[in-house]
Each structure stands twice: as C-alpha cells, then as structure tokens.
N, C-alpha and C positions, 0 to 999 in steps of 0.2 A: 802643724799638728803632727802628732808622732803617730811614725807607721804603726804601728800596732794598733793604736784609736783608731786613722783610718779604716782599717782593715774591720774592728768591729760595727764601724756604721756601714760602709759598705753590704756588709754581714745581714744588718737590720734593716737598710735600706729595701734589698732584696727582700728581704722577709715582708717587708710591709706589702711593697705592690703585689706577690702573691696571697698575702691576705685579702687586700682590697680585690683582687679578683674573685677568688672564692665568692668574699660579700657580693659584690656586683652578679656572680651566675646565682647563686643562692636564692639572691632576692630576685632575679628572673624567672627563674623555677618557682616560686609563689606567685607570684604573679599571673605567671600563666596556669598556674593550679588554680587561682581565683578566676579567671578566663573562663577553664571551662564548667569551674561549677557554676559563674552564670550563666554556660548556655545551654545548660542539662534543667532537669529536676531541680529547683531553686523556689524555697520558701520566701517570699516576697517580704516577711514580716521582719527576715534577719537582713533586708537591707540597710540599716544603720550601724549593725555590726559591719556587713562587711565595707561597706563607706569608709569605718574607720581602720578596717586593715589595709586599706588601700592610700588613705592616709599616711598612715604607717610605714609602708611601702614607700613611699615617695619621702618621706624625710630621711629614710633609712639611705636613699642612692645620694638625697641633699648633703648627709653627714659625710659617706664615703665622698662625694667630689671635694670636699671643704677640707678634709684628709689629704686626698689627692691634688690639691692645690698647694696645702704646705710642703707636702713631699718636693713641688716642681720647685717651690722657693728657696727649702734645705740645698736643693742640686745649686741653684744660681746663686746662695751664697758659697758655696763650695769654690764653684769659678771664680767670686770673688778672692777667695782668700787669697789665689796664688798670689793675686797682685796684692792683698793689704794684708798676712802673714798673719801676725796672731791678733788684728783691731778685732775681728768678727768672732773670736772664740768663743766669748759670753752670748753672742745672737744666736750662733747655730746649736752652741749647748740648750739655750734657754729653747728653741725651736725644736731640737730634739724630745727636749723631755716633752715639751705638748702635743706630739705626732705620738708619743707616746702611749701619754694619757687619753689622748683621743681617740687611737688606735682600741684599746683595750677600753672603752665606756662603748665602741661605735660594736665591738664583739660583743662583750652582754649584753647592751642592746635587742641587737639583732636575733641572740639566744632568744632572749625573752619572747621577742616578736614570733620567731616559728615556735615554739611551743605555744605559744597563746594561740597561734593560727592553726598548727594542726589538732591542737583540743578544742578549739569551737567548729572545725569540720566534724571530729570524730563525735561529737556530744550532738549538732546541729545537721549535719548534708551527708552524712555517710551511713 
C-alpha cells in the first residue's frame, strides 16, 4: 500500500479510537446522570421512560465495542498484509469504509440519544 494511503488510515485510525472514547465517557456521564436522578426525587410513573434510556445506553456501548472490534480486525489485517502485499487490499478497503459508516450512524446516534435524554430530564425531573 502506498505511503501516503498509509499515512491517511493511520490518520483515521487514530481519530476513530478518540472518537470511540469520547462515546464510551459520554455515555458514562449519562448514565450516572440517570444514577442519580434514581436516587433523588424520582416520579415513579416515568419509569418506562427511563428503562428505555437505559436501554439505549447499553446498545449504545454494544455499537461502540462492535466498532472497536472491527478497528482490532483492520490492525490484524494490516499485519497481514506485510506478508500477502496487495491479496488483502479489497478486505481492508471494504473494512475501512464500514468502520466508516458505522462510526458516523454510532455519532448520530448517540446525538440523538443525549438530546432525547436531556429533554425528557429538562420537560420530566428537573
């Protein structure tokens, strides 16, 4: 693969695991926001709501690991390639683009999820 391709996945590589981080403290920080408004002042009735943020929550860390699982895969075809040169070029292109796309569906997302989360605190527990 030609240096300069390298040099841009490397590029994005990096970018991805500090995304996936962010995600990861993000959705901790709601979570423990959801923590302590059950152990304050808490309308019993919006339990089904928040069941389903918590939900939410958890598919959200589901996505990011399934993310972070391809990312491990893209590295160990890498190592591959030294030894097989250009056979893997279509796998890791093809692996690229859907860490891609997956990256940026698992970001709106997760948009969605805190805004929906903090407007049913701000309308419901605050």
């Amino acid at each position: 693969m030609p240096e300069l391709k390298l040099k841009q996945i490397e590029y994005e590589y990096n970018t991805w695991k500090r995304t996936l981080e962010y995600l990861i403290d993000e959705n901790i920080h709601l979570k423990n926001r959801l923590s302590e408004i059950l152990k304050n002042r808490f309308d019993k009735y919006l339990l089904e709501e928040v069941d389903d943020f918590q939900n939410r929550f958890i598919q959200e860390d589901q996505l990011v690991s399934l993310i972070r699982h391809d990312i491990v895969e893209l590295n160990k075809l890498f190592d591959r390639e030294i030894f097989e040169k250009e056979k893997l070029k279509p796998e890791i292109d093809k692996k690229i683009r859907k860490i891609r796309h997956n990256l940026m569906a698992a970001e709106r997302q997760f948009g969605e999820l805190k805004l929906d989360f903090n407007n049913f605190l701000s309308e419901n527990i605050l």
